[in-house]
C-alpha positions in Angstrom: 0.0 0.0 0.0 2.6 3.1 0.6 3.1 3.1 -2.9 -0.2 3.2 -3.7 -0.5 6.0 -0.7 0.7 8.3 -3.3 -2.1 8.3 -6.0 -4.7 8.8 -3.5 -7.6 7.1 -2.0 -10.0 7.4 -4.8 -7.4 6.0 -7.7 -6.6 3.3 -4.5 -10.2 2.0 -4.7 -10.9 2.2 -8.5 -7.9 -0.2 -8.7 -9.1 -2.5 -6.0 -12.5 -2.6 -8.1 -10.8 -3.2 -11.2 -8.9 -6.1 -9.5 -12.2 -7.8 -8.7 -10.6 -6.8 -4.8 -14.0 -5.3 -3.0 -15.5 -8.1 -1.5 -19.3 -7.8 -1.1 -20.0 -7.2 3.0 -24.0 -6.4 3.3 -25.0 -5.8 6.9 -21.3 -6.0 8.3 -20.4 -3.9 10.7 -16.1 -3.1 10.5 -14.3 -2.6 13.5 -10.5 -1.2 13.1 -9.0 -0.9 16.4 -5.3 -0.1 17.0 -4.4 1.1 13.3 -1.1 1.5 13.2 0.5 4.6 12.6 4.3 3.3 12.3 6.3 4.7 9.3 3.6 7.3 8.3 3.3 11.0 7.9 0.1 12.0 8.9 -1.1 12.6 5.5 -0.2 9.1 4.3 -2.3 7.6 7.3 -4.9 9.7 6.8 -5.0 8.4 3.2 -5.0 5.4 4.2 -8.2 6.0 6.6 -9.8 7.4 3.8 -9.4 4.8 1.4 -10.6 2.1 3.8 -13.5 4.3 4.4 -14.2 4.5 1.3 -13.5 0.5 0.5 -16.6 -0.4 3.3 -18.9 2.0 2.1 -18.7 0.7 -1.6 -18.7 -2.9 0.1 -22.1 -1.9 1.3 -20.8 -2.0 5.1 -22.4 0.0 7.9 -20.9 2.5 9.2 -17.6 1.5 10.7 -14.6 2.7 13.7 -11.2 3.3 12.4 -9.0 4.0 15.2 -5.5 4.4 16.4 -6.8 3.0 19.6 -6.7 -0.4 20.2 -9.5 -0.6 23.2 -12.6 1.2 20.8 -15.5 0.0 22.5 -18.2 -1.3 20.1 -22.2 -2.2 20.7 -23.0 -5.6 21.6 -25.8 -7.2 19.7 
């Protein structure tokens, strides 16, 4: 991924869809806890959040945590 990092989120995902890479997830729910941050410049891991944001939403996820931390607290169901 960090050379991916530098043509952006947007080019990231039209190449993971071109792949046949975006796995169908209806009805999940994603959970990133403790993403690490090692080796990046903010911008990079905020590209990197972004793309994964967008990856779930076109994967039809719900709404999802991307975090740093690694003790996000998540509902119960």
């Amino acid at each position: 991924m960090p050379q991916l990092l530098e043509i952006g989120p947007e080019r990231m995902l039209e190449r993971a869809k071109a792949n046949g890479l975006l796995v169908p997830m209806q009805d999940y729910r994603i959970y990133v806890c403790g993403a690490s941050t090692a080796g990046l410049r903010p911008q990079a891991w905020m590209r990197v959040k972004r793309f994964w944001e967008m990856y779930f939403a076109a994967a039809g996820a719900d709404p999802f945590t991307y975090s740093t931390e690694g003790d996000v607290q998540r509902p119960i169901n």
